[in-house]
PANUVO-629093 format. One line per field, with one value per residue (C-alpha): residue number from 0; residue in three letters; x, z, y. Coordinates in steps of 0.1 Angstrom, whole numbers, padded with zeros to 4 digits. Example, Ala and Ser with C-alpha at 12.3 -4.5 7.8 and 13.67 -1.06 7.14 Angstrom:
% PANUVO-629093
nr <- c(0; 1) .
rest <- c(Ala; Ser) .
east <- c(0123; 0137) .
up <- c(0078; 0071) .
north <- c(-0045; -0011) .
***
This chain:
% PANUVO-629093
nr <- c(0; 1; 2; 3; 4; 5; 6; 7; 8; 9; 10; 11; 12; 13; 14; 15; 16; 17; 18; 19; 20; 21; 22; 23; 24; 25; 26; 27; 28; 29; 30; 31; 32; 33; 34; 35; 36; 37; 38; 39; 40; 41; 42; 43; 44; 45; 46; 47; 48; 49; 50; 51; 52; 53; 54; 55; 56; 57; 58; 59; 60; 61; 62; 63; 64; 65; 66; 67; 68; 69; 70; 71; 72; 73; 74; 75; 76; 77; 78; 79; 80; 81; 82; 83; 84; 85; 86; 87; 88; 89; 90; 91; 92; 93; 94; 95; 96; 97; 98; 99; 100; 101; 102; 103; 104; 105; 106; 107; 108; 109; 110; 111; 112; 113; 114; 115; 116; 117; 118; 119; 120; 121; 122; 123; 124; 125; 126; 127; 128; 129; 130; 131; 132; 133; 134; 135; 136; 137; 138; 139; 140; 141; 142; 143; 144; 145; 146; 147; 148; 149; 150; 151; 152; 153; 154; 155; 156; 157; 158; 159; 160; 161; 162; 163; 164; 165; 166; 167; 168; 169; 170; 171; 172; 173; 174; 175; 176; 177; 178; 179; 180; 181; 182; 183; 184; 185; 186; 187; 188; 189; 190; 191; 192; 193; 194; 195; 196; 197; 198; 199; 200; 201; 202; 203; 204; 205; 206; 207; 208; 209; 210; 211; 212; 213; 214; 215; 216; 217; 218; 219; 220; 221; 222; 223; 224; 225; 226; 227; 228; 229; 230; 231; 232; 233; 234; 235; 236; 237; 238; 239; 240; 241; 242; 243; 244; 245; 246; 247; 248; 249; 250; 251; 252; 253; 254; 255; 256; 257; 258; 259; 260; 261; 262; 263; 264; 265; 266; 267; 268; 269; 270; 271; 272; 273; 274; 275; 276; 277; 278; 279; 280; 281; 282; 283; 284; 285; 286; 287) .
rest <- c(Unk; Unk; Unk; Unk; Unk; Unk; Unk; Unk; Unk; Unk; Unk; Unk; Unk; Unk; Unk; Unk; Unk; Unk; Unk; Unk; Unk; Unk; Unk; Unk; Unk; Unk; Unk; Unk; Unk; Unk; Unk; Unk; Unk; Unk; Unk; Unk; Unk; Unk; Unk; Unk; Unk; Unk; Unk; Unk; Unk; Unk; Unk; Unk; Unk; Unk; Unk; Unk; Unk; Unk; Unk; Unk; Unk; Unk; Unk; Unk; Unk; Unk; Unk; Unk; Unk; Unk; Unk; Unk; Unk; Unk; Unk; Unk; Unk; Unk; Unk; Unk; Unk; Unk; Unk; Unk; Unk; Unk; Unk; Unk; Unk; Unk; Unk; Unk; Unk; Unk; Unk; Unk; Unk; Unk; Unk; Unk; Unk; Unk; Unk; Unk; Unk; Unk; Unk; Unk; Unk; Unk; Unk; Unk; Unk; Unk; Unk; Unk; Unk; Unk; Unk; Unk; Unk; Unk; Unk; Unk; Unk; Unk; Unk; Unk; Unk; Unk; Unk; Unk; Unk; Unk; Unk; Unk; Unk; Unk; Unk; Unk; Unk; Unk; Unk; Unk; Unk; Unk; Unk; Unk; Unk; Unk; Unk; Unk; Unk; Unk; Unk; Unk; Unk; Unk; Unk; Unk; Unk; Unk; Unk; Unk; Unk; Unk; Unk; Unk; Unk; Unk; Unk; Unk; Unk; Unk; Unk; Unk; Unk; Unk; Unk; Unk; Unk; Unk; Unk; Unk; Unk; Unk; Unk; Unk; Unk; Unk; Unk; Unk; Unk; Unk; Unk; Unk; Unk; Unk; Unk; Unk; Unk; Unk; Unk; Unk; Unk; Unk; Unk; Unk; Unk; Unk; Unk; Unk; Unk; Unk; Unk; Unk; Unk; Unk; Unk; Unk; Unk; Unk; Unk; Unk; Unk; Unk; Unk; Unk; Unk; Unk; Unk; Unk; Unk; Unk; Unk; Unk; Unk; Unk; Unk; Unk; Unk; Unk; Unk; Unk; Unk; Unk; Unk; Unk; Unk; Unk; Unk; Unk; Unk; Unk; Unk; Unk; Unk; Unk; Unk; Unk; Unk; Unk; Unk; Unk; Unk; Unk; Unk; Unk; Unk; Unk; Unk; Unk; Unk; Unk; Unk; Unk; Unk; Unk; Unk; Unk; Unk; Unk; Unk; Unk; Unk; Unk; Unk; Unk; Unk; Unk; Unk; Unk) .
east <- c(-1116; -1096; -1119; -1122; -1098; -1109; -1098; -1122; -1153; -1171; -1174; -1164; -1159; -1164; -1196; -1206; -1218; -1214; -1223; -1253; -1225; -1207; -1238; -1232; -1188; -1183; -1190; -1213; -1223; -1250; -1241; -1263; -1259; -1268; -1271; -1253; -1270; -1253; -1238; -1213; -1180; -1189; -1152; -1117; -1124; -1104; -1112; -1090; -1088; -1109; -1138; -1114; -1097; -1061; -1061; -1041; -1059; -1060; -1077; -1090; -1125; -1125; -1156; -1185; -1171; -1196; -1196; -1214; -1225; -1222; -1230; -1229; -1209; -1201; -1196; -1210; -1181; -1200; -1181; -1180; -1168; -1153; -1170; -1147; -1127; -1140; -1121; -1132; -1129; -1143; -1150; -1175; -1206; -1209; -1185; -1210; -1237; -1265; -1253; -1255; -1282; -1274; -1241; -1206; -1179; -1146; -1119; -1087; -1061; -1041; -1057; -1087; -1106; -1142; -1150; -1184; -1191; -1173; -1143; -1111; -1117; -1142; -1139; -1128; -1154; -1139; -1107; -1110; -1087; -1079; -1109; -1134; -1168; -1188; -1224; -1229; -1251; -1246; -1262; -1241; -1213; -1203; -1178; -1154; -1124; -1117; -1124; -1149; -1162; -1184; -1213; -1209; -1220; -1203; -1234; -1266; -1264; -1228; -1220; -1195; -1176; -1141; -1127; -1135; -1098; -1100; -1132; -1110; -1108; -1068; -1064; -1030; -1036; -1003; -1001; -0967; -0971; -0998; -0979; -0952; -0975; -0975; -0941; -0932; -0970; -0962; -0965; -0996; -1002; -1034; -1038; -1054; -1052; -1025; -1030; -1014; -1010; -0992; -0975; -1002; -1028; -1009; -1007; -1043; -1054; -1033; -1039; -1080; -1078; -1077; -1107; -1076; -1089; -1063; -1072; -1062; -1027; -0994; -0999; -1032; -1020; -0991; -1016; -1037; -1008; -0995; -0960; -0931; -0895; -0883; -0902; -0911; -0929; -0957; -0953; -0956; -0923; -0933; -0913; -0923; -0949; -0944; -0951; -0936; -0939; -0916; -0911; -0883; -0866; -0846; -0863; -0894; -0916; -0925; -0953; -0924; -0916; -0877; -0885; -0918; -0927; -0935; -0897; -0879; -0855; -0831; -0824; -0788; -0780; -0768; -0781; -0811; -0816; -0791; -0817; -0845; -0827; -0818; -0855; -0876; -0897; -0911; -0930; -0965; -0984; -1018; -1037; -1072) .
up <- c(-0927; -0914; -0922; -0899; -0904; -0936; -0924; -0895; -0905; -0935; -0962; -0997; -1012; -1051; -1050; -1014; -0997; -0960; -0927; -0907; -0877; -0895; -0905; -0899; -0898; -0936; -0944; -0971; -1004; -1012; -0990; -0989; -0955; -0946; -0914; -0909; -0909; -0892; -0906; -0899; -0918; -0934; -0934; -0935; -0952; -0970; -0964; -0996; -1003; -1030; -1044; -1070; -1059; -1068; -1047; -1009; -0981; -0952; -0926; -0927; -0909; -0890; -0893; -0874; -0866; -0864; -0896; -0901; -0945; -0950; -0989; -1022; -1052; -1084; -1098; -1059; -1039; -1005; -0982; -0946; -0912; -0886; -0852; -0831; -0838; -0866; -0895; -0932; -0962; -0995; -0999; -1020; -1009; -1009; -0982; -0956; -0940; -0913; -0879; -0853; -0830; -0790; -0770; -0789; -0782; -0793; -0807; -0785; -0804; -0830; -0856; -0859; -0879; -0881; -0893; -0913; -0883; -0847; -0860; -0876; -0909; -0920; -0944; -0935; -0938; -0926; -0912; -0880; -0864; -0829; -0826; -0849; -0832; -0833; -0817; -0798; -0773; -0743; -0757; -0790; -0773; -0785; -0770; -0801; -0790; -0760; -0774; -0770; -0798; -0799; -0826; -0837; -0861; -0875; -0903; -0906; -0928; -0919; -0891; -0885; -0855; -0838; -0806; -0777; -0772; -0792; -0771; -0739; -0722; -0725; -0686; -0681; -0697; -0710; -0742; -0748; -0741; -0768; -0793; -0794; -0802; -0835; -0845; -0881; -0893; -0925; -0924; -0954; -0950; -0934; -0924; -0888; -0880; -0880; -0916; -0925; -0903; -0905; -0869; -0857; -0867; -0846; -0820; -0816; -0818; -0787; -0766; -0779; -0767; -0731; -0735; -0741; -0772; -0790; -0824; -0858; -0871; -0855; -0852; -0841; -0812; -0804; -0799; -0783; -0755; -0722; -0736; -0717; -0714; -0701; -0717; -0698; -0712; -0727; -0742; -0774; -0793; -0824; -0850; -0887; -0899; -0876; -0838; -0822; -0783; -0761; -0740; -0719; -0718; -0750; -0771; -0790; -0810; -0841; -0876; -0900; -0939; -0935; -0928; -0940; -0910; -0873; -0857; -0822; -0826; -0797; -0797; -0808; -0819; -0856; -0880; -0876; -0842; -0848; -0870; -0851; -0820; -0835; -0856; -0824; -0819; -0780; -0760; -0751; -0724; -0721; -0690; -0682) .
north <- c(-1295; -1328; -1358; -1382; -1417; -1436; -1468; -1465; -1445; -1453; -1422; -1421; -1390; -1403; -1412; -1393; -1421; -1421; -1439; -1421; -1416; -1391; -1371; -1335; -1339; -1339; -1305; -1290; -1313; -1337; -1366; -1398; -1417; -1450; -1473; -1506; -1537; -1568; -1593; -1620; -1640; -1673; -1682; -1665; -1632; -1607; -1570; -1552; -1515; -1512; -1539; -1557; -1591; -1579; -1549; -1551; -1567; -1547; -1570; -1604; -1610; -1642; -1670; -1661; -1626; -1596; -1577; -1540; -1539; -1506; -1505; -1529; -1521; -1534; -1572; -1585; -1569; -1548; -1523; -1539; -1531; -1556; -1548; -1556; -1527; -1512; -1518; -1508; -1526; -1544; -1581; -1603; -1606; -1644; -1643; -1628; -1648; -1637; -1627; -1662; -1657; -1657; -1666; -1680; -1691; -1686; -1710; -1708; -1728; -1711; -1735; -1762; -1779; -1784; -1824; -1836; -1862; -1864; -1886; -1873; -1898; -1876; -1848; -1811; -1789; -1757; -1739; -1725; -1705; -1683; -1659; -1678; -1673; -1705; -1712; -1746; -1760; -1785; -1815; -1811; -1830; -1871; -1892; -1909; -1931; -1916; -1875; -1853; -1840; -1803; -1795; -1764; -1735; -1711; -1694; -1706; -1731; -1748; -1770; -1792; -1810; -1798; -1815; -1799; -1792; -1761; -1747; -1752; -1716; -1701; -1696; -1678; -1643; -1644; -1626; -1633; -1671; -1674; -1654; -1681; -1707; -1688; -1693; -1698; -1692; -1674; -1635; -1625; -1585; -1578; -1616; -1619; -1658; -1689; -1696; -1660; -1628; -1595; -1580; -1558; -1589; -1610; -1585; -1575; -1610; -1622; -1591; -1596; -1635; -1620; -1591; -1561; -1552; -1528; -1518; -1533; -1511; -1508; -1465; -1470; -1496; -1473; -1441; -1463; -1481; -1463; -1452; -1467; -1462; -1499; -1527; -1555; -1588; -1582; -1547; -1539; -1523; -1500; -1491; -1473; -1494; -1523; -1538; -1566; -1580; -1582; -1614; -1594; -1567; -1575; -1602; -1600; -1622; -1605; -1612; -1600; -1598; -1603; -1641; -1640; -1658; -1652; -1651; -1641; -1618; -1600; -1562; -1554; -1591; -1597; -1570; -1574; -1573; -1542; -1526; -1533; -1518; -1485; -1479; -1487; -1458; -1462; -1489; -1495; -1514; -1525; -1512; -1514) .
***
């Protein structure tokens, strides 16, 4: 019997615990299956293969993001599930934090800050990033030297102040555009956001800025793209275990562990651009 993908679809086989969605696809034995219940990121959060803090992180859940607990496990690490595209994976619990209630908004700069009081003297109270989902209302909004300042919340308990900058709507759905705002942020395997990202993170999070959600590795984007012969900017070029963008028909920007860094690089210059050339595997594009 093929079993359904375990990095989307919660089951595990040790101890026969499974999500209620997969009732009756697991064949025979004594399965006990459980509903999610919502939850959200209190901050930048580590999903990691199994519930121990040395083992790889295989997504990162972004603050305020809508989480799915699945189950709790030993020593206060939980099994979770991103919503947005419903990755799997173990974090500690104390990183989770009740679900915000009503609309949010998203952050739309690569990085941001959220301050104690609407002036940037004051102490950081949290790293925000690209994606972030934050709650604010219209009266939460202070004029300070000549910026405007936004109250916002990103759990229950934790508010803080950003300028209203990093609230400002991305207008030119440009995926490629916004994917070069990230260069040189440092490449961190499974990392979704400025401070650290791998290449399908980066990918899914530009493309997801503009409501083309894709989901979370590079096969699964691939599978998931139209497949096309001439790239154009904007598409996706896969490779074995990697996934860059293309700004043209020859260069692409790219989340890579050669530089450890987000780089540009041109098919068929200098060997690397050589390598990258003759292991490309196809190109995808995003349609609706």
């Amino acid at each position: 019997m093929l079993l359904p993908d375990p990095r989307t679809h919660a089951y595990l086989a040790n101890t026969r615990l499974a999500e209620e969605a997969l009732r009756g696809q697991l064949g025979g034995g004594d399965w006990t299956y459980v509903s999610p219940r919502p939850r959200a990121a209190a901050a930048r959060l580590g999903l990691r293969a199994r519930p121990r803090p040395d083992a790889p992180q295989v997504t990162e859940a972004l603050p305020g993001e809508a989480l799915e607990l699945l189950w709790e496990g030993a020593d206060g690490w939980v099994y979770v599930r991103t919503v947005h595209d419903g990755y799997l994976g173990w974090t500690p619990a104390d990183g989770l934090t009740e679900l915000l209630n009503g609309e949010t908004a998203g952050i739309t700069v690569p990085r941001a800050h959220a301050f104690a009081r609407p002036r940037v003297s004051q102490p950081i109270v949290a790293e925000l990033c690209l994606g972030a989902r934050v709650k604010r209302t219209p009266d939460d909004l202070v004029m300070e030297g000549g910026r405007r300042w936004a109250r916002v919340w990103w759990r229950g308990d934790s508010d803080g102040w950003v300028g209203e900058a990093a609230l400002s709507p991305t207008l030119d759905p440009d995926p490629a555009a916004l994917a070069l705002r990230f260069l040189d942020a440092p490449y961190v395997w499974g990392g979704r956001s400025a401070w650290g990202l791998d290449c399908s993170g980066l990918t899914q999070l530009v493309f997801g800025t503009f409501g083309r959600a894709i989901p979370r590795d590079a096969d699964q984007q691939q599978r998931a793209l139209e497949a096309v012969t001439t790239p154009r900017r904007g598409d996706l070029a896969f490779f074995p275990g990697h996934v860059g963008l293309m700004l043209d028909a020859r260069q692409m920007v790219h989340a890579n562990a050669t530089h450890m860094r987000v780089t540009v690089e041109t098919f068929g210059e200098g060997d690397y651009g050589q390598r990258l050339a003759a292991n490309c595997s196809g190109f995808g594009r995003w349609t609706p």
